[in-house]
N, C-alpha and C positions, 0 to 999 in steps of 0.2 A: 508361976515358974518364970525366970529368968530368962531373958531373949537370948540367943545368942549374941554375943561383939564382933565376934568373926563372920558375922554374914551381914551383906547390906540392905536395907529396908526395903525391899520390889513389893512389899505383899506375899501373896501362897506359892510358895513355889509353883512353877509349871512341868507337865513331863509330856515323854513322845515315847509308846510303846512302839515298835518296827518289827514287825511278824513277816519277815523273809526265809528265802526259801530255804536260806541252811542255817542264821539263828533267830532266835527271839530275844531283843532286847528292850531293856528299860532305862531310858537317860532321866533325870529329875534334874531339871534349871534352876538355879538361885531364881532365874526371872526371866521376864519375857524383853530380855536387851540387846543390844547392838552386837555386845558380845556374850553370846550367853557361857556361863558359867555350870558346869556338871559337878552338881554335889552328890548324885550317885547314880552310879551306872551298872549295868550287870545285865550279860547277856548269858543264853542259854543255846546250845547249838542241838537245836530238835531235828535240823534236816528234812522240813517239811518238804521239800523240792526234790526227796531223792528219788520216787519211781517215776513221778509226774512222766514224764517222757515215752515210757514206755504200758506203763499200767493206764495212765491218764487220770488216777487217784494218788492223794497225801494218804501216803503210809498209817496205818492203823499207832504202830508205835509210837511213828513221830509227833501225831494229832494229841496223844496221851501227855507226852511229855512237852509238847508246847501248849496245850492246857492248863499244864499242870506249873508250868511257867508263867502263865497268866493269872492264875490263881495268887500265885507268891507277890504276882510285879502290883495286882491290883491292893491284896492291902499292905505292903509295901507303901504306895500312893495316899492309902488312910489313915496309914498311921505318922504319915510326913505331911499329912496334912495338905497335898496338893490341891490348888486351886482351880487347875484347867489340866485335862489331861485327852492327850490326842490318840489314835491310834490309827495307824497303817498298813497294810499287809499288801506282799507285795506277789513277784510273777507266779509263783507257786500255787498260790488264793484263787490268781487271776484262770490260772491256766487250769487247772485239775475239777474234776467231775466233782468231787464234795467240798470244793473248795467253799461254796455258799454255806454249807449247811456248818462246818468247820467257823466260817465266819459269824455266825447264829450263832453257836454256841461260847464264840469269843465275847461276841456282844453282852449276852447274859453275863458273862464272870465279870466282863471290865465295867459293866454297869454305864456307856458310851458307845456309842458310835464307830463301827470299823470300818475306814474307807479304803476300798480296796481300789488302790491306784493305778491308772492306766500303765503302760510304758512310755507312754510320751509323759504324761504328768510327773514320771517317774524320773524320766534326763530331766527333765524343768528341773523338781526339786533337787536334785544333784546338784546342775547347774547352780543353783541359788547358793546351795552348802556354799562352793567355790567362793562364788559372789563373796556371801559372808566372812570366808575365812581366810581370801584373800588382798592384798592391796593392788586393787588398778587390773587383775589378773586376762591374761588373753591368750586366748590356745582351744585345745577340746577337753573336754569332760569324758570320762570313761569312766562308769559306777558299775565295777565285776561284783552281782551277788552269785547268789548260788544258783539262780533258776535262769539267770537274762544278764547283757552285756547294755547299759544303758550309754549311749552315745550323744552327745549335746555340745556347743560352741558357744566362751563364753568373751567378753570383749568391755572391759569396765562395770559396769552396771547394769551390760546389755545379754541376755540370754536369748538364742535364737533356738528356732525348735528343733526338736534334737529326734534318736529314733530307738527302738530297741530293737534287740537282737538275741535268739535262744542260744546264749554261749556260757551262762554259768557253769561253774565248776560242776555240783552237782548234776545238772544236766546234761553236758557231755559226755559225764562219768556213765550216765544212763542210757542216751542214745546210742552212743558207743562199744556199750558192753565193757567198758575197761581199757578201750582200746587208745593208746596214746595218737596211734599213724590213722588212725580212723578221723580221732579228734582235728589231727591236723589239717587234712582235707576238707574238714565241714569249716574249720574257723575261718581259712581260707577262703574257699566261694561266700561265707556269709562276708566276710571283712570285704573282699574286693568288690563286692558288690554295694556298701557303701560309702554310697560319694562324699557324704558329710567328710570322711578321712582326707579328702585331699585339698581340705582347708587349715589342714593341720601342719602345713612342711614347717619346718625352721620355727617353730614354735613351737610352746610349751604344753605338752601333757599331762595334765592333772588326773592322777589314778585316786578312784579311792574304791574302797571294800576292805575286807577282813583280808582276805587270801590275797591281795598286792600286797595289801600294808605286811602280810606275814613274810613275805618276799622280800620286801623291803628291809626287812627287819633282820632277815639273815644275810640282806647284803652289806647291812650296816656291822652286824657283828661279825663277817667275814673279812671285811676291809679295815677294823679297830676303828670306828669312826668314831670322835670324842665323843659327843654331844647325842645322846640315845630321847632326842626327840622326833618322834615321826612326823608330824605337822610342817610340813615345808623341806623334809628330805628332797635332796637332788641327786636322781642319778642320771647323767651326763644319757643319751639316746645309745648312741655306738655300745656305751658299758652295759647298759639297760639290756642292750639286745643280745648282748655276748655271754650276759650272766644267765639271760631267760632261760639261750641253747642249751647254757651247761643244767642247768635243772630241770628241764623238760628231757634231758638225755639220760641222764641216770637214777639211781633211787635215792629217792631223798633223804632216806638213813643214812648213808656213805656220805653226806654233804655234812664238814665242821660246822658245829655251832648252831645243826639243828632243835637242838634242842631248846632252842628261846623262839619256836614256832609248838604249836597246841600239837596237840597228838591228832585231834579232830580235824584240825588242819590239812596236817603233811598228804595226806593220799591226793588233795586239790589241788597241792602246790603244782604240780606239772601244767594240769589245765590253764590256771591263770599263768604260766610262762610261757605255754603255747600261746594263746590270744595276744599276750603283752610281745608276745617278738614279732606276730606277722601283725601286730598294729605300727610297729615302729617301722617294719619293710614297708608298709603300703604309704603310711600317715608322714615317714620321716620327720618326727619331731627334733628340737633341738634339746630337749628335758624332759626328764621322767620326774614330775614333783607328786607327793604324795599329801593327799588331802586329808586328814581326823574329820574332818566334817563333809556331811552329804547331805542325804532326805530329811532325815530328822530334824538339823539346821535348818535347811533350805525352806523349810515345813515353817519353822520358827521367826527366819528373816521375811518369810513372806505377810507373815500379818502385821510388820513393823509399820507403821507409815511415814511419808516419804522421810521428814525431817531424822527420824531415825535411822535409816535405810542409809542416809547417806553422812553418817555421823563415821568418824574414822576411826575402824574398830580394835586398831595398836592403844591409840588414844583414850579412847573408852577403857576398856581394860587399867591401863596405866594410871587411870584417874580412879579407878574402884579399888585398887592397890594400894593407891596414894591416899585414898580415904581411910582404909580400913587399917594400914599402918602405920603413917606418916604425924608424926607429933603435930604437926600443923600445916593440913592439906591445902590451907590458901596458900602458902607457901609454895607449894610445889609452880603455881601459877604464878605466883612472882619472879621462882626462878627463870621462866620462860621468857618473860619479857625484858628481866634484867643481861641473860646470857643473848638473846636479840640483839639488843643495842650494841653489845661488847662485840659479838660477831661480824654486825656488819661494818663497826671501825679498824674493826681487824685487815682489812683486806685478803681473809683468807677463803681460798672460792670452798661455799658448800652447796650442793646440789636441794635440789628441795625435796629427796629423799633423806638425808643427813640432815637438815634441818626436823623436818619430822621426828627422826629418831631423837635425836637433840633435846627434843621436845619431851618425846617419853619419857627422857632420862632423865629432865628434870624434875616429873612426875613422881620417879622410884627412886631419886636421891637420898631419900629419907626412910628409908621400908625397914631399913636392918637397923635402927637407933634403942631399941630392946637388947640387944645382944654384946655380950662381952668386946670393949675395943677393940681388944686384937681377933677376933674374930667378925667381926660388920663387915668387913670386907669382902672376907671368902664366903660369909651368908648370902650378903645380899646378888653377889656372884653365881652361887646356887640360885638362888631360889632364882631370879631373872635368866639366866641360860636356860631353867628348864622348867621357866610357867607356861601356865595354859593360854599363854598366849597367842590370837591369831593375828592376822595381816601383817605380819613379820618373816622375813625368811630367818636361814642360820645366823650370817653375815654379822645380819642384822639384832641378833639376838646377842650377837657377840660383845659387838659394839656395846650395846647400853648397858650388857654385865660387866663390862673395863671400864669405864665411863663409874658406875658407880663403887666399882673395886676399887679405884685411882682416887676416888675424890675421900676414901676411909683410910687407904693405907698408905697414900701417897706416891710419888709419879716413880719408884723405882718396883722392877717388876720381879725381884727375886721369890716371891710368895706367890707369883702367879700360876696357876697351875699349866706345865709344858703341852696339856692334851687341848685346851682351852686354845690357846696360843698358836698350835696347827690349824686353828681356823681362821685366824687374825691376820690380815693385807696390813702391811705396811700403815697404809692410808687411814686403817679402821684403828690403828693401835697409836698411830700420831694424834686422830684429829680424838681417841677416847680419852687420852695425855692431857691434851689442849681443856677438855670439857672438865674432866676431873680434875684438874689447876683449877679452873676457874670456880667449880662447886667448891674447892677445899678455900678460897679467899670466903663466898658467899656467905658459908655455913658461921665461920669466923666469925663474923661482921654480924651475919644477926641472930645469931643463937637459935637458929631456924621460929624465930618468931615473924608474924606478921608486921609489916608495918615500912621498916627499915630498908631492903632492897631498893624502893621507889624513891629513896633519898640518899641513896648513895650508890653512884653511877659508877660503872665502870667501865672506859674505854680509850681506845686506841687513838693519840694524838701527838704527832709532832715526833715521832718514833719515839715514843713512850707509852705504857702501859698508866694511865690516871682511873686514880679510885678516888672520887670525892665523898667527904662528909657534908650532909649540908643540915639546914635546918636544927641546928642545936648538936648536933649529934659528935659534934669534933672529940669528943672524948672516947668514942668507940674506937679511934684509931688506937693501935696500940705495936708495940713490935711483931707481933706472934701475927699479927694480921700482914705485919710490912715484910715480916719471910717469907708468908705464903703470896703472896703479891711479887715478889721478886723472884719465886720459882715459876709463878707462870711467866711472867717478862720474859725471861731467861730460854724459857719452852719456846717462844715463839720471836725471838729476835731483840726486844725492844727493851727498855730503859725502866721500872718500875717508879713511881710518883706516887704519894699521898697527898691530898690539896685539902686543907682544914677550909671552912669558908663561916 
């Protein structure tokens, strides 16, 4: 049989079952990478964590049907042929009377190993998620499952130990009795009573779980927010904390646009708004960012070693992009260095986060060359807005989707989409103008072939834009190159030149 083309050669895929307190899921990795990639995911919400609190036992139902979930996920695993497969279970396992024997009986169906993880190992691998799926990230870590509130600070590279806390949605709901003003007192004395919180002022909150991200997701569709990727959503702390009030105050039926949160969901929704307002009163963050990646990641990025670990995971991504659909992925690496030199004769300041991106984007210059002309533009625009991209915020994603819209359709914006373009600064929409000029001279010049770029430079001298031909090549100049050369000049001030040598 036929390899797949659309997958890249890692070997057996790898996966991470995650047996939590309110679902059971199964992620499958293209591979064990910097950036890992989910070719199939699919969770199952058994609520193993729902009497724990008060019975001190996993539900007889739930036990059946995250069983019976395991059953599915493990040859699921066999018949995808996975190479390495991990499993975890988390405060529900830890915490209930049959939670061993439950794990016995996981062990036999998954044919592996169930490591039932502490709560501190628990913020660690959170924390790591972050790590992973963030650039440079510094703030606290807050992992809301169903059973425990995982608490951890993370600072570059550096994860410091973190702590856990009985605040799952589930579990509330059960200590509680249902009670919202119950809830509020217990989240209360547990939060104020940890200190970790007050390393958190004026910096960033990194949430992740089901029931935030679901939060998140109806504040995204409350507000019309373009861009319906959760991975690096922001919502500002003060709005964070105003929207919590308003859903822990009423029923979450009566709230627009409930209905793109699970039905499984909604009864949790209040709990995670209760914890997420009086973590913003005590922690005062300046951001509410919502993380896709946690334990499961965290679990993944820990057996990377170093060289990996610290390999830059926009990059990464952007180069397995560039491989898998880029007509000639050396290419993309030429463009890098040849948009370099032209940059820094430019005299125009870029930060060395915008260099970065810069970088990406020469990576996915070439990803939509498949695709009908008049359409490359607004594909490659799609699909880069909303891949599974991590270490990028929105901004950021914006950027290198105009950057490569600009370099297909050229630098006027009437085909831009206006929802796209509410996210775009000034700054991010000049300097993606500037970039996409310059890919559309590039692409010209060397028919995205290897080779070319390294001999024939283009840079900023003398207030003029020069593009030289060297080494044989004077015949590559041609007019169609010398218009798109004089609209970037033109972008950025200066004089356009061709020099035959």
């Amino acid at each position: 049989m036929q390899a797949a083309q659309g997958r890249l050669d890692y070997g057996q895929p790898v996966a991470v079952i995650d047996i939590g307190s309110n679902s059971v899921r199964l992620v499958t990795y293209e591979g064990l990478t910097r950036s890992p990639t989910p070719i199939f995911n699919e969770k199952v919400l058994a609520g193993l964590g729902r009497e724990v609190q008060s019975t001190g036992l996993l539900a007889s139902d739930a036990v059946e049907k995250a069983l019976g979930a395991l059953r599915r996920f493990r040859m699921l695993c066999d018949r995808m042929e996975v190479g390495a497969l991990w499993v975890v279970a988390t405060a529900a396992c830890r915490d209930a009377k049959n939670g061993k024997a439950f794990v016995t009986e996981a062990e036999r169906i998954c044919r592996t190993k169930v490591e039932i993880i502490s709560g501190k190992r628990e913020a660690e691998l959170s924390a790591l998620g972050v790590v992973c799926g963030f650039h440079k990230p510094d703030g606290l870590v807050g992992d809301l499952g169903g059973g425990s509130l995982e608490l951890s600070e993370v600072h570059g590279h550096k994860v410091h130990t973190g702590v856990t806390l009985p605040l799952g949605g589930l579990a509330l709901q059960d200590v509680t009795e249902n009670s919202i003003k119950k809830a509020e007192k217990l989240v209360r004395k547990s939060l104020g009573d940890a200190r970790l919180l007050k390393a958190g002022a004026n910096r960033t909150f990194y949430a992740i779980g089901g029931t935030w991200r679901a939060l998140a997701r109806l504040h995204m569709w409350q507000t019309g927010y373009p861009l319906h990727v959760m991975h690096g959503y922001v919502i500002p702390a003060r709005e964070a904390y105003d929207f919590a009030g308003l859903v822990h105050r009423v029923n979450a039926e009566t709230l627009s646009q409930i209905e793109v949160v699970a039905d499984a969901r909604r009864p949790l929704l209040a709990y995670a708004a209760v914890v997420l307002e009086h973590l913003i009163e005590i922690a005062r963050p300046k951001d509410i960012v919502i993380s896709a990646l946690g334990v499961r990641e965290g679990l993944l990025y820990g057996m990377l070693d170093g060289d990996d670990r610290r390999k830059d995971s926009l990059l990464a991504a952007a180069q397995e992009l560039n491989v898998l659909r880029s007509r000639a992925p050396a290419h993309g690496d030429e463009l890098i260095a040849w948009t370099d030199r032209f940059m820094a004769s430019t005299g125009l300041d870029e930060t060395a986060e915008e260099r970065r991106l810069r970088h990406a984007a020469c990576l996915l210059a070439d990803i939509g060359w498949r695709a009908h002309p008049d359409y490359r533009g607004e594909q490659s625009l799609n699909i880069i807005a909303n891949a599974a991209f991590v270490g990028i915020d929105h901004p950021g994603r914006v950027y290198l989707a105009l950057a490569v819209f600009f370099r297909h359709v050229g630098l006027v914006d009437e085909e831009l989409s206006p929802r796209i373009r509410e996210l775009a600064t000034t700054r991010i929409l000049d300097r993606a103008r500037v970039l996409g000029a310059a890919l559309r001279v590039a692409y010209l010049v060397s028919a995205s072939t290897t080779g070319i770029l390294p001999k024939t430079p283009m840079v900023v001298e003398r207030g003029r834009v020069v593009l030289r031909f060297r080494n044989g090549l004077r015949d590559l100049a041609g007019e169609r190159v010398f218009v798109r050369l004089r609209q970037l000049a033109r972008l950025i001030g200066r004089e356009p030149l061709m020099e035959l040598e």
